[in-house]
N, C-alpha and C positions, 0 to 999 in steps of 0.2 A: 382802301386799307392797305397799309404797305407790308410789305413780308412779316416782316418782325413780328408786328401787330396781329397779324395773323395766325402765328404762329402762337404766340403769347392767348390767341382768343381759344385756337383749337386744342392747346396742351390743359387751359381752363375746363373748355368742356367736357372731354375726355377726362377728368377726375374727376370734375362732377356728377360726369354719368356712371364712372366704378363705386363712387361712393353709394348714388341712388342704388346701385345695383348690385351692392356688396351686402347679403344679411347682418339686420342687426341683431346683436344680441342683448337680450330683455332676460334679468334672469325671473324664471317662473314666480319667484315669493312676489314681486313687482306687479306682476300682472293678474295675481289672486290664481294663479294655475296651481297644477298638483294640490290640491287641498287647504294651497294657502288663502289667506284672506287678503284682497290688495290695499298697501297704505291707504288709501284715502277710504277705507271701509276701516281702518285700524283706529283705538282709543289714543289718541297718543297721551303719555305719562311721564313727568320728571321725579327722577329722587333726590330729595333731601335729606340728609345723614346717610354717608355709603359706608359706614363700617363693615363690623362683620354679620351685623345684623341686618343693617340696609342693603349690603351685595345679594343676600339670602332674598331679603325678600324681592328686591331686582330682578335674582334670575326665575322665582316662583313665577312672576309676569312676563317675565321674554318667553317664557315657555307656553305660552298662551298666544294660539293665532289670531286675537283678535283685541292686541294690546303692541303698542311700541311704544320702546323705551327713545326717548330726545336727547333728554338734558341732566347732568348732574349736579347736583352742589354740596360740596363739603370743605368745612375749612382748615383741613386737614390734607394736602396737596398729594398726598403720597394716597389715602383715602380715594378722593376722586378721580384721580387718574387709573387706580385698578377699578374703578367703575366703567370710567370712559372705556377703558381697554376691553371691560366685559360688554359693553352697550355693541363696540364698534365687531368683537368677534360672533357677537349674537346676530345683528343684521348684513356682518359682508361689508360696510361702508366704513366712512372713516369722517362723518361728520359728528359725532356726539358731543355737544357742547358742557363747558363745564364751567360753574361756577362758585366763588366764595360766599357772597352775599345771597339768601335767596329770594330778597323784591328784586331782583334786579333779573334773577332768574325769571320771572313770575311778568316782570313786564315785559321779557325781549320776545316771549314765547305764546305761542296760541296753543293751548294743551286742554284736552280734557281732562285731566285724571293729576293728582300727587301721591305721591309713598314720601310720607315723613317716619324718618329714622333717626333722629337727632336722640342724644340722650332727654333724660324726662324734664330736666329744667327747659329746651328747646320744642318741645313738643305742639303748643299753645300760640304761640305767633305767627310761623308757619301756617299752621293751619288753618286757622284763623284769615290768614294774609292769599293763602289760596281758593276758601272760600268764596272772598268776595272777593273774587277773579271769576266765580261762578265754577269753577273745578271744584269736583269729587275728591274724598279725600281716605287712602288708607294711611291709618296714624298705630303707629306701635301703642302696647301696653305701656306702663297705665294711662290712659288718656291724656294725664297732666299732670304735673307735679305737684297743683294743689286743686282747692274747692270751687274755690272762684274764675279759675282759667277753664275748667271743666265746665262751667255753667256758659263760660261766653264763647266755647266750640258750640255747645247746643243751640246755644242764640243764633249765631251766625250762621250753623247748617239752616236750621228753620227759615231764615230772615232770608236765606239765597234759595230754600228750596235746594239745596244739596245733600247728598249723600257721604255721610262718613261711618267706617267702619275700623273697629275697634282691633288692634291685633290680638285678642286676647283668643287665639287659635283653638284651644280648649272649646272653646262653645262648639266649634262646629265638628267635635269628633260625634261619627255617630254614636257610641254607648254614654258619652256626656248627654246627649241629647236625647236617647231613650230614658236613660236614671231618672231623669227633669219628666220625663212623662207619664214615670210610673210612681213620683210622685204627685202631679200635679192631677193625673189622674185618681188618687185614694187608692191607690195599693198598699203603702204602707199605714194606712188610716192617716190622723190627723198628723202633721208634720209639727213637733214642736223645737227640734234641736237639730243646730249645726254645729258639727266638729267642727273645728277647721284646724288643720295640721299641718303648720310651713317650720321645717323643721330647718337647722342655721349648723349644720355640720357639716356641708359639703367643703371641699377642698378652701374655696375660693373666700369662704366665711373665714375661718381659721385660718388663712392669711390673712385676712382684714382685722382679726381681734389681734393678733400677733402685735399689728402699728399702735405704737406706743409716741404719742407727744403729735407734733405739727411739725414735714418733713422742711428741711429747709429749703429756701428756695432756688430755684435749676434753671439754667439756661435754656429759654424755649426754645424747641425745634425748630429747623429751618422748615420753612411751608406751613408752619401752624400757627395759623390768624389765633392767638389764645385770648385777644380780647373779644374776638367777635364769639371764640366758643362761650367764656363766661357769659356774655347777651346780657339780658336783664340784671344778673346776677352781681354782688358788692363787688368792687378790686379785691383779689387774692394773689398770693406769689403763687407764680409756675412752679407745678412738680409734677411727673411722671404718676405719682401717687393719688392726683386729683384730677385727673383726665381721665383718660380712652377707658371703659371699664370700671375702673373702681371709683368713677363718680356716683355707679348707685350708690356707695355709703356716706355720701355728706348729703343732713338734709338740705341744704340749699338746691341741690342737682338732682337727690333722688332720694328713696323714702326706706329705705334700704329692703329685705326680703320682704318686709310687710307689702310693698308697692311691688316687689318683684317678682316673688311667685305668690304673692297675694291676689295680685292682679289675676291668676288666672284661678286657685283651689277658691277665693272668695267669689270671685264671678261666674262657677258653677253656680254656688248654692244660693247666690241671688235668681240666674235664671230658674232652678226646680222650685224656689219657694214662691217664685211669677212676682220678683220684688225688682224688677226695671226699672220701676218709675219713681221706684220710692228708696228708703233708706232706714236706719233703727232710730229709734228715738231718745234711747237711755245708753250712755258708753262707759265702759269702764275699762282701762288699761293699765298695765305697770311693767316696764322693763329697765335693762338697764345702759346704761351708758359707759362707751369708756374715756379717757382721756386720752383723746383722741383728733386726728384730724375727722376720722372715720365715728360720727357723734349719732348713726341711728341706734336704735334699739334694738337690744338683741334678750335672751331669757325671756320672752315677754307670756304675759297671759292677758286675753281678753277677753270681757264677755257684754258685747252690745243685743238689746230689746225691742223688737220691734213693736210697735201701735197694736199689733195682734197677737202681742207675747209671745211671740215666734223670737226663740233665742241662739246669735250665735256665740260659741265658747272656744276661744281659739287658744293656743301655746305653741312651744315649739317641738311638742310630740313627734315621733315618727310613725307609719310613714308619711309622704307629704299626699297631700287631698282634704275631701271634704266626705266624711259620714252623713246622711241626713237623717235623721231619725222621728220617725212617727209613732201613733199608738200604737201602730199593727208591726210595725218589723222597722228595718233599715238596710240603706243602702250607704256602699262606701264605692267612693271615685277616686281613685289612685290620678296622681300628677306627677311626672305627665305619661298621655297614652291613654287616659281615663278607660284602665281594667278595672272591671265592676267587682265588686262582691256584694255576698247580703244575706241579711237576717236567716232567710230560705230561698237555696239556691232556686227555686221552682220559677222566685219571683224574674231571675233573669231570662225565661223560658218563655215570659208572657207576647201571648200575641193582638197587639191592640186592635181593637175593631174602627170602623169607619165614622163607629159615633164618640169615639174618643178623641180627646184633644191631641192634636197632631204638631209638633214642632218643625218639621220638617227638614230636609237632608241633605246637603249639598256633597260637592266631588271634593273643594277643598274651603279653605276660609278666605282664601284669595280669591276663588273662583268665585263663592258666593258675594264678594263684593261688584265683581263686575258682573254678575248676571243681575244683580239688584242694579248698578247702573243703568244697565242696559232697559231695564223694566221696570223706573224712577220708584224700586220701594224701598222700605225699609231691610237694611242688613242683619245679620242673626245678633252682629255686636255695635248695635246703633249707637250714634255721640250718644245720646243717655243712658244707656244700657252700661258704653264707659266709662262714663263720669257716674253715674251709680256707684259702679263697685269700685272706682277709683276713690270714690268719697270715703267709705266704709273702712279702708285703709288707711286716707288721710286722717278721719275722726279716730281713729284710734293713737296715729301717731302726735295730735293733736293733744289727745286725754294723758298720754305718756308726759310730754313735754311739759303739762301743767302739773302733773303730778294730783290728780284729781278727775271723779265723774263729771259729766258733763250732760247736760240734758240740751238736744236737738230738734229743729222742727227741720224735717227732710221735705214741706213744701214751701218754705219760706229759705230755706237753706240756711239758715243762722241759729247761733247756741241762742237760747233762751235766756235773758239775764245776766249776761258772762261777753260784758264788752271785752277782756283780756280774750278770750278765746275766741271772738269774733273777728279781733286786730290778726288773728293767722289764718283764715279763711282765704285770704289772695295775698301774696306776696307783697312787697314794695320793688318798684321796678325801678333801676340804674338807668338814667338818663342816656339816647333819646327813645327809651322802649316804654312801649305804655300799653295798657291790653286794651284801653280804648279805640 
């Protein structure tokens, strides 16, 4: 070996042995140390829609040691990237991928878990698309934009043996879920009446009725895919006005307060009346309309019948919630926060025994989805449980539209009689989107 070479072999060795012999640093969340749990024990989870709702529910699961966030998708660039940046200051790294499209999210990635945050027209494909990927799925309120895309979440969780849970957060406070048990237990005797009271005066109403006509159309955003936001949905011209937010008020996107805090004062008083699996049978609706881009209904009154004459009677009363009322007394559930009141206060005092029916209580509605993961059951807000009360919404927005009762079978899930109102039970999807 001649000098040089020598020299070249021993200056080799000599780094290689400071290296060997230099500690490395592991930081502890890696190695599952300090309390942490180590990635490859972790769920891992992409989000779909990062708005301001999808960041929320994001950081609700970074906050949890036994879930990581991967991947994002929004197409909405300024959207994903304050995800990306929350994913990458949550775990210390700087790999969080991001994407427009999300099959493409859905093929690149090995993931257990989705949070679909997409507004309501987006809700249904996604999920759907992550299902049979075999991932679990948390999907915002209302489950779907309509009847038909709600029946073929439920399909698909069953058909994969997946888990999906319903963001209708409400269910899992604990006094929603005592109310439900003091009536389902006969405290208030027979249950025959649901208020329900989604009142349309907050700020955000009253600028939506203000929009007069169909805004004209505006230069899309740089970074916002608006054809892939539309999705299924007809061509419409861009405008600020039918995007981010105030797409709950076109029904094509969203079903307006009826779907938006109906979703959660009507899917209390389906859980206390134990109507999960089912739906009303007789609907009557009427509100009104304005001339409008902004075309939900608003003044409305409604009162659907169930099979057991169990009635609910809804308007746009204050406060917002659901009363339930029986022969013996009633309970009222304030939305949101479900603060109890009732007939006699004594009833909120009650302490159930062990041979009472028991709903059970988790720490949050997020946590209850992943511990149901974790232990392959059923969530407190099951695809059916959301496509229920999402129906009960739809039907009503349904009966509005035709201007007309409507009679239902909630196990065949079609109007009786009534091909017109059959023809709005699933949307028509824009070419190449199909819910098959």
């Amino acid at each position: 070996m001649s000098g040089t070479s020598r020299r070249n072999f021993l200056q080799a060795a000599a780094a290689s042995a400071t290296l060997m012999a230099a500690p490395t640093f592991i930081p502890a969340k890696a190695l599952g140390r300090d309390g942490e749990t180590a990635p490859s024990e972790r769920l891992t989870m992409c989000a779909i829609g990062t708005g301001g709702k999808g960041r929320h529910n994001m950081q609700q699961f970074q906050g949890m040691k036994d879930v990581q966030m991967v991947a994002v998708c929004d197409v909405d660039k300024p959207h994903s990237q304050a995800a990306v940046d929350l994913v990458n200051q949550a775990y210390g790294n700087n790999d969080c991928k991001s994407y427009v499209d999300f099959r493409e999210l859905l093929d690149k990635h090995d993931l257990n878990l989705a949070c679909v945050s997409t507004p309501d027209h987006w809700h249904a494909l996604p999920t759907i698309a992550a299902l049979n990927k075999k991932l679990d799925v948390y999907c915002e309120k209302p489950l779907t934009n309509s009847i038909g895309e709600g029946r073929a979440i439920c399909d698909a969780a069953e058909k994969n043996q997946r888990i999906v849970q319903t963001g209708s957060h409400e269910r899992s406070n604990a006094n929603g879920r005592f109310a439900a048990e003091l009536v389902r237990n006969g405290y208030i005797g027979r249950l025959h009446t649901m208020r329900i009271n989604l009142p349309c005066s907050d700020g955000h109403h009253q600028q939506a009725r203000s929009l007069k006509g169909i805004p004209e159309a505006q230069e899309i955003p740089e970074g916002f895919d608006y054809d892939m936001w539309l999705g299924h949905t007809a061509k419409a011209p861009y405008s600020k006005e039918r995007c981010h937010f105030w797409w709950r008020f076109v029904l094509a996107y969203g079903g307006g307060e009826m779907t938006d805090r109906g979703a959660h004062v009507i899917d209390l008083g389906q859980m206390a009346a134990g109507m999960d699996d089912t739906g009303p049978v007789f609907i009557k609706a009427k509100g009104v309309q304005e001339e409008s881009l902004y075309d939900v209904f608003w003044d409305y009154e409604f009162e659907n019948t169930y099979a057991n004459g169990l009635k609910i009677i809804g308007s746009t009363a204050e406060p917002r919630g659901v009363k339930l009322e029986g022969t013996d007394g009633w309970v009222f559930i304030h939305v949101h926060g479900c603060r109890l009141e009732a007939s006699d206060p004594k009833l909120l005092d009650v302490k159930l025994g062990e041979d009472h029916l028991r709903l059970g209580r988790t720490e949050s509605h997020h946590r209850n989805f992943i511990d149901s993961v974790k232990a392959r059951k059923q969530p407190f807000a099951s695809a059916e449980a959301g496509h229920r009360t999402a129906s009960v919404c739809h039907l009503n927005n349904i009966a509005m539209r035709l201007g007309r009762p409507l009679k239902w079978d909630p196990a065949g899930e079609k109007f009786i009689d009534d091909d017109e109102a059959n023809k709005l039970v699933t949307p028509e999807m824009r070419a190449p989107w199909t819910l098959g």
